[in-house]
C-alpha positions in Angstrom: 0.0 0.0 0.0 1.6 3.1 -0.9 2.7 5.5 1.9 0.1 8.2 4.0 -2.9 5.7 3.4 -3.2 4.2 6.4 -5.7 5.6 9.0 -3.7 5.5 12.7 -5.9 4.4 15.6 -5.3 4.2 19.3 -6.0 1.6 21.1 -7.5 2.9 24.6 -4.7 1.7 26.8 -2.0 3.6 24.7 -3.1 6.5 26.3 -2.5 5.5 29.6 0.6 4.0 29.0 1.9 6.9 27.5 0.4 9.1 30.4 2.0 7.0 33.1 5.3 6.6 31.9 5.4 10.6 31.1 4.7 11.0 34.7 7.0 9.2 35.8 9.7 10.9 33.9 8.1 14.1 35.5 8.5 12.7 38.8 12.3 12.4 38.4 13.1 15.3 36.4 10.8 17.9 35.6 10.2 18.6 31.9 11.4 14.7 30.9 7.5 13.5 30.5 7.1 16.5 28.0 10.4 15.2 26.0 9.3 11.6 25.9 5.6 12.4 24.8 7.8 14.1 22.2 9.1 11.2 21.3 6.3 9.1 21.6 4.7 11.6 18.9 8.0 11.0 16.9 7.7 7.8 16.9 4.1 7.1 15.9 4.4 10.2 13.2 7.2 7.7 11.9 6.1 4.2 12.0 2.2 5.2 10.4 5.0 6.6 7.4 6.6 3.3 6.8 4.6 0.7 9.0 6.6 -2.3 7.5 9.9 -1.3 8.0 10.1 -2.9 11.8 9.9 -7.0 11.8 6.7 -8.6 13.7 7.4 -10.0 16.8 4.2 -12.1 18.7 1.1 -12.5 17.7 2.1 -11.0 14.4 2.7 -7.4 16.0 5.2 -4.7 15.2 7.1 -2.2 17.4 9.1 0.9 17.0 11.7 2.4 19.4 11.8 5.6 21.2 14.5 7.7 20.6 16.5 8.5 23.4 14.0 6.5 26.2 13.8 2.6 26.6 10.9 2.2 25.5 9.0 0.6 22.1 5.4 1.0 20.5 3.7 -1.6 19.7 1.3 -1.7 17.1 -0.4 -3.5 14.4 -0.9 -3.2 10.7 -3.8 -4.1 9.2 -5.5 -3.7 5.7 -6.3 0.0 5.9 -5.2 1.2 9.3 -2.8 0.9 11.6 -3.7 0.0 15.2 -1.3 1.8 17.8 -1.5 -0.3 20.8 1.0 1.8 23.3 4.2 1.6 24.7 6.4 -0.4 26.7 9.3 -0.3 28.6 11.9 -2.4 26.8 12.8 -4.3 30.7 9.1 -5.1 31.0 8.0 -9.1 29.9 6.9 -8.7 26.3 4.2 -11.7 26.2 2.2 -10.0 29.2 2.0 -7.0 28.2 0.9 -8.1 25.1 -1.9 -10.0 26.1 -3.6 -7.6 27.4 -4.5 -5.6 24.8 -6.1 -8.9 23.5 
């Protein structure tokens, strides 16, 4: 499909995942939550651009890094849209995370 065709959606616990990590960057340095939601906006602006440039991992998901925080987006690719599921710490087990957004 070419690229800019894809409708991005959100699944609903991306926003709190994104939320809680940011403050807890807040709560150790003021101004770091702003700089990784940054990121996070990076990073989704980036992967709905080319959505098949990162290999699948389980359950035939993709994810993207954050620059400069240890952290990855998960999300999926489907026929017309991408699903943004949220983000994860790269230190956190993958598989449970994962299944909850099943």
């Amino acid at each position: 499909m070419p690229d800019g065709e894809y409708q991005v959606r959100y699944h609903p616990l991306f926003h709190t995942d994104v939320v809680s990590a940011a403050n807890w960057y807040d709560r150790h340095k003021v101004g770091l939550g702003f700089d990784f939601l940054e990121c996070v906006e990076v990073a989704t602006l980036k992967l709905a651009e080319d959505p098949y440039r990162r290999s699948s991992v389980d359950y035939g998901l993709r994810y993207w890094p954050i620059s400069r925080f240890p952290f990855v987006v998960f999300y999926e690719v489907r026929e017309l849209e991408i699903l943004v599921l949220g983000v994860m710490h790269t230190a956190q087990e993958h598989e449970a995370w994962l299944r909850r957004t099943r």
